[in-house]
ZAVO-520442 format. One record per residue: residue number from 1; x, y, z of N, C-alpha, C, O in turn; residue in one letter; chain. Coordinates in steps of 0.001 Angstrom, whole numbers, plus 500000, padded with zeros to 6 digits. Each point is the difference from the previous one (the first is absolute). Example, Ala and Ser with C-alpha at 12.3 -4.5 7.8 and 13.67 -1.06 7.14 Angstrom:
<1; <513190; 494310; 507800>; <499110; 501190; 500000>; <500900; 501200; 500000>; <501036; 499981; 500665>; "A"; "A">
<2; <498614; 501069; 498615>; <500820; 501190; 500060>; <499230; 501090; 500730>; <500509; 501108; 500169>; "S"; "A">
# end
This chain:
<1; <500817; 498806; 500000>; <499183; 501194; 500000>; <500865; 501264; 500000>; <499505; 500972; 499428>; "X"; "A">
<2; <501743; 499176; 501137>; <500758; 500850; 500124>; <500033; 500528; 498638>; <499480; 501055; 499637>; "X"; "A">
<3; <501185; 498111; 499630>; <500723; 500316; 498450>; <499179; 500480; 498846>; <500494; 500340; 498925>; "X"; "A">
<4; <498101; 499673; 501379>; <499298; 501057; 499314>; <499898; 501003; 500042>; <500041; 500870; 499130>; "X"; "A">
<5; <499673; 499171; 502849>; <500317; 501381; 500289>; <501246; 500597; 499691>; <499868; 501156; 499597>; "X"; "A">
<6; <501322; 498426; 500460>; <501031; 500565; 499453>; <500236; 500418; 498993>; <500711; 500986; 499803>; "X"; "A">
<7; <498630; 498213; 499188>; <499777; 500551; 498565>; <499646; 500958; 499800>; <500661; 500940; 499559>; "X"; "A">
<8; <497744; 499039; 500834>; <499579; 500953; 500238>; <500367; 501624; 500320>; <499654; 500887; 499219>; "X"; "A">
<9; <501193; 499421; 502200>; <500882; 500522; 500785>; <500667; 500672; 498905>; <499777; 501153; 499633>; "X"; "A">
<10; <501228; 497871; 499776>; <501106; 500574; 499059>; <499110; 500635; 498584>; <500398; 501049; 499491>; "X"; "A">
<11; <498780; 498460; 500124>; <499121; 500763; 499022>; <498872; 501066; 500086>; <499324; 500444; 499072>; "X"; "A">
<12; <500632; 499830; 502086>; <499534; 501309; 500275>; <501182; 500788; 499937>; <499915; 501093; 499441>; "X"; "A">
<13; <501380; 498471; 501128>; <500648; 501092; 500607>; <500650; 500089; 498701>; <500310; 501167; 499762>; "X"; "A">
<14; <499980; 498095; 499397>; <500885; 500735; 498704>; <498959; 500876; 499246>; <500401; 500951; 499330>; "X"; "A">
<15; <498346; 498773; 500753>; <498939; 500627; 498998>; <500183; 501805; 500809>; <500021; 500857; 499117>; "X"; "A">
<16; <500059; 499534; 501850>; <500373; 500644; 500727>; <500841; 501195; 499916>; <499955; 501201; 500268>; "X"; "A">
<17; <501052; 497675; 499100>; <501744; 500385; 499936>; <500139; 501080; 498346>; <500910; 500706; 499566>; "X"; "A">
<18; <497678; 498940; 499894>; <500855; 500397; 498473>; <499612; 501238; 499796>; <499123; 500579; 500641>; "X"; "A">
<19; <501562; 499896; 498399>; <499891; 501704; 499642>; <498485; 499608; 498821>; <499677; 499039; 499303>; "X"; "A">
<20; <499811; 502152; 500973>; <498933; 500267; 498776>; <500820; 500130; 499026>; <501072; 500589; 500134>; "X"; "A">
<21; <498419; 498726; 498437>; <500648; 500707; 498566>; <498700; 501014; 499449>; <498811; 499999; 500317>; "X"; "A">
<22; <501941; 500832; 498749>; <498958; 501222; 499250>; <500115; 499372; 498707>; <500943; 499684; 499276>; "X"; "A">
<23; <497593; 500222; 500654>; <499565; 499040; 498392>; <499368; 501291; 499066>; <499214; 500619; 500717>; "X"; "A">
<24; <500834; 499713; 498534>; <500012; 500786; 498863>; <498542; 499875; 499810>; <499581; 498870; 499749>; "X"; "A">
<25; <499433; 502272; 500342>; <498578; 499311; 499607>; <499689; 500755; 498332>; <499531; 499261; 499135>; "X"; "A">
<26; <500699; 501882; 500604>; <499701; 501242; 498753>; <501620; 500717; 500034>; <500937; 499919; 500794>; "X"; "A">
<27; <498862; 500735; 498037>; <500625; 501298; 500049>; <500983; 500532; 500893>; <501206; 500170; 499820>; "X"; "A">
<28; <497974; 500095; 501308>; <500239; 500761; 501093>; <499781; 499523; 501164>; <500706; 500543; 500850>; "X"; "A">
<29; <498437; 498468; 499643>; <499296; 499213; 501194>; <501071; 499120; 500260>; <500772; 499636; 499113>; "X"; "A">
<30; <499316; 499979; 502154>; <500940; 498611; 500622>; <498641; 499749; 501240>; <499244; 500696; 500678>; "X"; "A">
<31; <501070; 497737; 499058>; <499436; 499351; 501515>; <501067; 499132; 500907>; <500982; 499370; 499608>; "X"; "A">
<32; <498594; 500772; 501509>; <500901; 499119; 500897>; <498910; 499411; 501051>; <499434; 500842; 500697>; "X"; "A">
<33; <500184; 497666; 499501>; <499619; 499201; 500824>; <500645; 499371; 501550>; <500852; 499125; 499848>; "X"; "A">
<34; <498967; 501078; 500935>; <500754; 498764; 501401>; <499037; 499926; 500831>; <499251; 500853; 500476>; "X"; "A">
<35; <500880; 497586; 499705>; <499347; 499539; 501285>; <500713; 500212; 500700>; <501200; 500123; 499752>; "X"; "A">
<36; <497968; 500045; 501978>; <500668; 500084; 500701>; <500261; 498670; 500669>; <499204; 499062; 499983>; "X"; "A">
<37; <502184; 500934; 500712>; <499717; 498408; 501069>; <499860; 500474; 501490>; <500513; 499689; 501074>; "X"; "A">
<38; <498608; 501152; 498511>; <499715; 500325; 501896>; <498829; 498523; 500532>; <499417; 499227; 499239>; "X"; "A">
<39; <500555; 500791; 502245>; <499153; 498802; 500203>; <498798; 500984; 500950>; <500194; 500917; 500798>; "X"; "A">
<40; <498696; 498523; 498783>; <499037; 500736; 501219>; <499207; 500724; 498852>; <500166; 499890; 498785>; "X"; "A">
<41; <498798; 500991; 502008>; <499009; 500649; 499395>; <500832; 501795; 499674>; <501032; 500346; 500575>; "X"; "A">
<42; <498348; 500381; 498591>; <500747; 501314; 499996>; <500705; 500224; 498414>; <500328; 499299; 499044>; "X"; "A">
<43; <499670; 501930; 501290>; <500454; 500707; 498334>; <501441; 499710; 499827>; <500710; 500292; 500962>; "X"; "A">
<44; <499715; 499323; 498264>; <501438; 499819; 499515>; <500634; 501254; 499673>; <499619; 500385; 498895>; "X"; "A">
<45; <501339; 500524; 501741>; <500029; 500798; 500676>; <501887; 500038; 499162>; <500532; 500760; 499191>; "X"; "A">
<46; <499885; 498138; 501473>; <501274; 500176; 499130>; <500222; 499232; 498602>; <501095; 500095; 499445>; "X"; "A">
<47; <497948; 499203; 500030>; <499528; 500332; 498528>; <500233; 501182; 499379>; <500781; 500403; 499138>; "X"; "A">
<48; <498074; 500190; 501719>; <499755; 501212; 498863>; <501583; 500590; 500247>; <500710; 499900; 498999>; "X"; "A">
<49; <500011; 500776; 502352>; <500921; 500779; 499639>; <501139; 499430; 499003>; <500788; 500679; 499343>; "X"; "A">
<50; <499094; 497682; 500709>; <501367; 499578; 499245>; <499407; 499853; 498017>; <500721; 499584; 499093>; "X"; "A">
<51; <497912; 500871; 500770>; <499415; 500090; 498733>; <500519; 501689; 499641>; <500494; 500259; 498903>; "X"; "A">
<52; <499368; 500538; 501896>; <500167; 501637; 499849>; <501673; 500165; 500137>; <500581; 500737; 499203>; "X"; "A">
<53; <499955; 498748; 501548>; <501295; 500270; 499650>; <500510; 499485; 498896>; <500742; 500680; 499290>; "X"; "A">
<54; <498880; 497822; 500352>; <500539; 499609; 498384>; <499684; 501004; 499132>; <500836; 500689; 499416>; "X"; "A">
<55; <497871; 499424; 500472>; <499342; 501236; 499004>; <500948; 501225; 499770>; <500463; 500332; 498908>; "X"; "A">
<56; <499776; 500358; 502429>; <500816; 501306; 500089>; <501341; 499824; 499724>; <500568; 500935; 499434>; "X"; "A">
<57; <499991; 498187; 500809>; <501583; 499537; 499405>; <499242; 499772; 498656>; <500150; 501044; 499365>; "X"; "A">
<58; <499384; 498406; 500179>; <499696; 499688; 498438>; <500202; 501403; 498440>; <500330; 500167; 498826>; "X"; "A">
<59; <499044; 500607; 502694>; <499380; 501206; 499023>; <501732; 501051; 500026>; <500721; 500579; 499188>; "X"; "A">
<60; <499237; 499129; 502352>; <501629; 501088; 500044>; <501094; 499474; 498982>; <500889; 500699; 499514>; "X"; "A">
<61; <498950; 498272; 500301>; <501394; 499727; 499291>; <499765; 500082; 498845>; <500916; 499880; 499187>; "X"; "A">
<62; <497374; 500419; 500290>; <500104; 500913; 498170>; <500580; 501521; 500836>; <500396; 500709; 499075>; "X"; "A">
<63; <499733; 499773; 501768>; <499480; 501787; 500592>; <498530; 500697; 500027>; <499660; 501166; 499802>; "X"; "A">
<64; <499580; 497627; 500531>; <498766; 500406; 499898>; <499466; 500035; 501440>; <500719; 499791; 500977>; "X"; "A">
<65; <497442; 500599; 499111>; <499630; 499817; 501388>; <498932; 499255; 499877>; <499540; 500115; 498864>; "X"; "A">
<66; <499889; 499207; 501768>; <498661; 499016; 500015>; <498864; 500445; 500007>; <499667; 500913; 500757>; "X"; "A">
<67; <499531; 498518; 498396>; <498897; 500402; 500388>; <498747; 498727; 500202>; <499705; 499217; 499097>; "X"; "A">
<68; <499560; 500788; 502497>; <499327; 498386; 499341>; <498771; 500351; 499151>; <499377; 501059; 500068>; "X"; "A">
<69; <500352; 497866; 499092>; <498732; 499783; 499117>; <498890; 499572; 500627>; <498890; 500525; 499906>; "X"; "A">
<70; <501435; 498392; 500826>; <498951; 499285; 500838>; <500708; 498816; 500756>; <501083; 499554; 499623>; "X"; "A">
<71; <498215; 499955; 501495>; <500478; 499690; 501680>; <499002; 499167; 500374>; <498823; 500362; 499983>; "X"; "A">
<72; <501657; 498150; 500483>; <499108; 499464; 500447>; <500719; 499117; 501238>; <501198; 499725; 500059>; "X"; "A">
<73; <497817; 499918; 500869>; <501125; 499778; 501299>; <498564; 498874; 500443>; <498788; 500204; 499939>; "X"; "A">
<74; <502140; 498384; 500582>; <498720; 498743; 500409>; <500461; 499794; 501151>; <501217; 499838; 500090>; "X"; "A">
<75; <498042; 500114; 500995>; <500354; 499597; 500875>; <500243; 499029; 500751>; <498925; 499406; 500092>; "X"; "A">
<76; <502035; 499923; 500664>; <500074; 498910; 500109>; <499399; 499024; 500606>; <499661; 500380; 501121>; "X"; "A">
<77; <499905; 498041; 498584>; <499163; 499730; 501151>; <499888; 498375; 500443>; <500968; 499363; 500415>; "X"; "A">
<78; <498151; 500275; 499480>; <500290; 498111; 500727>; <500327; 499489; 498127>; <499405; 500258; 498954>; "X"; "A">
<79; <501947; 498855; 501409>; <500877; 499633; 499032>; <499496; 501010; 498688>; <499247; 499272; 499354>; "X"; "A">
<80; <500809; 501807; 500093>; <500563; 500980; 499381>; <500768; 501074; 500163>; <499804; 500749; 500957>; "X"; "A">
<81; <501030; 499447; 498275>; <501470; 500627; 500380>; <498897; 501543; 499658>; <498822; 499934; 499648>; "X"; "A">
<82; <501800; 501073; 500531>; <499455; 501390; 499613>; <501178; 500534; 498449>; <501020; 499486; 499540>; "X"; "A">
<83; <498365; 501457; 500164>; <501001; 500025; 498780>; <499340; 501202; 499705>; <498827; 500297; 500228>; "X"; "A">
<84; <502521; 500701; 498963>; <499303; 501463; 499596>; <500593; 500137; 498326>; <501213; 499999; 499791>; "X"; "A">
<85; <497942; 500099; 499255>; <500178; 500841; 498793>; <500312; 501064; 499856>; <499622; 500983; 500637>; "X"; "A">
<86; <501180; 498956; 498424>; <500411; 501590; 499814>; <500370; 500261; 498245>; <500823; 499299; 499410>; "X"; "A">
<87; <498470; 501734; 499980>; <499852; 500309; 499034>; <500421; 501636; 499830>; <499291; 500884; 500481>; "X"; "A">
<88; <501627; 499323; 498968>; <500744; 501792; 499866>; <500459; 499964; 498965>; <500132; 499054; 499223>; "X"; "A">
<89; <500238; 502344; 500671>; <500428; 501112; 498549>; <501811; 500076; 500869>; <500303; 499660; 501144>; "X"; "A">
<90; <500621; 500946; 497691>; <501110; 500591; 500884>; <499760; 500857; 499054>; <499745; 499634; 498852>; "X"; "A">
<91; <500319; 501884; 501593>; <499582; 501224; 499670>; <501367; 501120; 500217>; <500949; 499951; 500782>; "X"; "A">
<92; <498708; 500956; 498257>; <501445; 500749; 500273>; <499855; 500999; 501520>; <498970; 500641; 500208>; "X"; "A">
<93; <502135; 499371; 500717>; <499636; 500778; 501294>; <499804; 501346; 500221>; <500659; 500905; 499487>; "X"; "A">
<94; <498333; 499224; 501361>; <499664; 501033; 500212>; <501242; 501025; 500403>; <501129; 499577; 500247>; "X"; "A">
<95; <498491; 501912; 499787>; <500868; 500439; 500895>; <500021; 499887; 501038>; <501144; 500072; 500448>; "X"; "A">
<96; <497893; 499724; 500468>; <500204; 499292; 501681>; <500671; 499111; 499944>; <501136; 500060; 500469>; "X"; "A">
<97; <498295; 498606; 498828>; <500921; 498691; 500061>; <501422; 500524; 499773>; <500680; 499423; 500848>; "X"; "A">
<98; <499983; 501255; 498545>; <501353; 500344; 499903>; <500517; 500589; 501247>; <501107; 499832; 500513>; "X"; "A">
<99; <497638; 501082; 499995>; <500521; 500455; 500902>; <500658; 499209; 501466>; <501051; 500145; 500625>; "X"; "A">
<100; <497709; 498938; 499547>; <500507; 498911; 501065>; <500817; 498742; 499600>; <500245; 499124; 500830>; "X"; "A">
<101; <500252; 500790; 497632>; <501065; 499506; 500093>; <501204; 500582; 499958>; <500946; 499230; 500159>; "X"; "A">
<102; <499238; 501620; 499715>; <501414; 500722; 499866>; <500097; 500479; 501855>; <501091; 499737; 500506>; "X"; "A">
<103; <497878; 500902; 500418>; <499928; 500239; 500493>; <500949; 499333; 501714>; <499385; 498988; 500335>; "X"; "A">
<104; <501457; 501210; 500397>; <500985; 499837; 500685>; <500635; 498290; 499778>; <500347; 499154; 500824>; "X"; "A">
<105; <499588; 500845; 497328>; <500579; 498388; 500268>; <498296; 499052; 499910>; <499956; 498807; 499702>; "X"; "A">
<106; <499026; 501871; 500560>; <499225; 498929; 500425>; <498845; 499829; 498614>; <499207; 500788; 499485>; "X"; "A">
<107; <501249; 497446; 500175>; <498381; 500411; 498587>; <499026; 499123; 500734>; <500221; 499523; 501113>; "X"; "A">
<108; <498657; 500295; 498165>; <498413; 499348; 500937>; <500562; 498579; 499967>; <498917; 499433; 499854>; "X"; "A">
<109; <501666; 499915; 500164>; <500648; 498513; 500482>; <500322; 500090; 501161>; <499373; 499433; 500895>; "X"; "A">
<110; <501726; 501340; 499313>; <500328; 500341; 501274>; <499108; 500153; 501110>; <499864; 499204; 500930>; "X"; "A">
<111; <499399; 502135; 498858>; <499111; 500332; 501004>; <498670; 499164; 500189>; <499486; 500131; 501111>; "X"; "A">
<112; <499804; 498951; 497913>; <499642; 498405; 500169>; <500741; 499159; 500763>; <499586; 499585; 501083>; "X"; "A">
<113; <501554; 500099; 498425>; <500619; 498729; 501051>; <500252; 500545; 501334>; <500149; 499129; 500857>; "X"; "A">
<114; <499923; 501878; 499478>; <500065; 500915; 501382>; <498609; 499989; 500739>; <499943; 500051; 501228>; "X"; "A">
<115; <499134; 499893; 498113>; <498994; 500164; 500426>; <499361; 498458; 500163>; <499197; 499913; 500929>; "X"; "A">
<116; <500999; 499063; 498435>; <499702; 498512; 500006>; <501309; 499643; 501400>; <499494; 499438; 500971>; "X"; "A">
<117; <501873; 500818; 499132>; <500623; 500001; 500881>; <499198; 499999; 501553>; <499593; 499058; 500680>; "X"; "A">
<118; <500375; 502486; 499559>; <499415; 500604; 500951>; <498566; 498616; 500544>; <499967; 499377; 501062>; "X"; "A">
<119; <499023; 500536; 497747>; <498791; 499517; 500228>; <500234; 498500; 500803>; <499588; 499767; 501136>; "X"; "A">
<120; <501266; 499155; 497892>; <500294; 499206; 500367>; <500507; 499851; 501497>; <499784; 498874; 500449>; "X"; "A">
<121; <500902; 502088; 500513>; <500603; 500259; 500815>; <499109; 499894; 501058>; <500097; 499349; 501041>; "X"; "A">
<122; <498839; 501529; 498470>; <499131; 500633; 501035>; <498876; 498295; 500026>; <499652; 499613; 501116>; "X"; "A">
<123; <499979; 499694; 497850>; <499211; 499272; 499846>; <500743; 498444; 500857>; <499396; 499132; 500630>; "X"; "A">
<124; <501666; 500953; 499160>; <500737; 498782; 500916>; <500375; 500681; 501338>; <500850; 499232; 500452>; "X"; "A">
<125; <498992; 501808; 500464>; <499490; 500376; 500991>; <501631; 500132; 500646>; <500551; 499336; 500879>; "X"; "A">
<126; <499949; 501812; 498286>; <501620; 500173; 500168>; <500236; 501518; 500089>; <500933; 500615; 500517>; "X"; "A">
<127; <497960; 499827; 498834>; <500389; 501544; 501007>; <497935; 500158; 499901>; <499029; 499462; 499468>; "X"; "A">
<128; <501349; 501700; 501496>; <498292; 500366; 500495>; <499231; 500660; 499244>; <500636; 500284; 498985>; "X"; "A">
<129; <498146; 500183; 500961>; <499489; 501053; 498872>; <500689; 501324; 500191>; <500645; 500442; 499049>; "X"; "A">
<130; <499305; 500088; 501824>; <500600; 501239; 500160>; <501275; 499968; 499089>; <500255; 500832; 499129>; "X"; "A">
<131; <500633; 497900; 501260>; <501061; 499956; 499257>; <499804; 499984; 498191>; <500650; 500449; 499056>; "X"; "A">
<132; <498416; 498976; 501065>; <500146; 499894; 498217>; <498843; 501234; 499506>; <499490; 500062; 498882>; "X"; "A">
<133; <500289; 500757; 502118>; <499634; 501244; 499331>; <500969; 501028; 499682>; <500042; 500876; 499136>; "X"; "A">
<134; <500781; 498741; 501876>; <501390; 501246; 500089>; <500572; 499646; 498539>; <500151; 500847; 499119>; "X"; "A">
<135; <500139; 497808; 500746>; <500709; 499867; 499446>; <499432; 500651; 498026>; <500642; 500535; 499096>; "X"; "A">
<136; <497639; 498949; 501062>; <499719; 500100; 498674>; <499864; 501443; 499887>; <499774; 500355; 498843>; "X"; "A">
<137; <500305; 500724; 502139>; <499796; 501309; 499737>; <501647; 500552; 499308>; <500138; 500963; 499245>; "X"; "A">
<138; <501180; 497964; 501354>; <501387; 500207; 499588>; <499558; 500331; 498369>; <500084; 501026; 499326>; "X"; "A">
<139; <499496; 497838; 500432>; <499965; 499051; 498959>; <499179; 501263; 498853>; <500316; 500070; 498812>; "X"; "A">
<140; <498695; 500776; 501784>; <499111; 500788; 498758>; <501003; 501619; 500668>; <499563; 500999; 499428>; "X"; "A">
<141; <501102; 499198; 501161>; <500454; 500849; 499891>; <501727; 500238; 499284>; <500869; 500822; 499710>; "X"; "A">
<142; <498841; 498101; 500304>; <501783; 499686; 499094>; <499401; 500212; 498676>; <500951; 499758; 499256>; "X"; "A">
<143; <497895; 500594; 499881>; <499605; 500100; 499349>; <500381; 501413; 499448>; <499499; 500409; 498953>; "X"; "A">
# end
């Protein structure tokens, strides 16, 4: 009985492990799909951010900025994994978007993984709310 579960075990956790790819849909459109391998009921949460950061590296490395098309997010639940769609444009950047990337060193990757950082922190019960308010106010004033 073990060795199914183990199977099992190891095939959630690599399904888990992998990067979204960006599949070409038109012209101009890309989609990117991931399940999540979270276990339990609840929105797949680091899905979506590891779907939006592929996207935004996708688009930065034409020099572009993102834009989504359409967003769909399942939530997870008794034996179904949750999983979020993602369908976007990479669009030429705004002048804001330039602005907060050029801006002290910091582009919106950064101040995302800072902010998924922080959350994670506060959610595994390693610093307090107060603390991860201080911290996310650092975080929009480094802006």
């Amino acid at each position: 009985m073990k060795l199914p579960f183990g199977i099992l075990s190891c095939a959630l956790l690599l399904a888990g492990c992998t990067t979204p790819s960006v599949v070409r849909m038109e012209n101009d459109t890309y989609f990117i799909e991931k399940r999540s391998a979270q276990v339990g009921f609840g929105p797949p949460e680091g899905a979506k951010a590891e779907v939006y950061e592929t996207a935004n590296k996708f688009c930065e490395a034409r020099g572009m900025g993102l834009e989504t098309v359409d967003f769909s997010m399942v939530n997870s639940g008794l034996a179904r994994p949750g999983s979020v769609a993602l369908q976007f444009r990479c669009v030429p950047r705004t002048t804001k978007q330039n602005a907060v990337s050029n801006q002290s060193g910091l582009n919106r990757d950064d101040v995302q993984m800072r902010f998924k950082a922080i959350k994670n922190l506060k959610d595994q019960g390693l610093i307090t709310d107060a603390e991860y308010q201080e911290k996310r106010s650092e975080i929009l004033n480094s802006l």
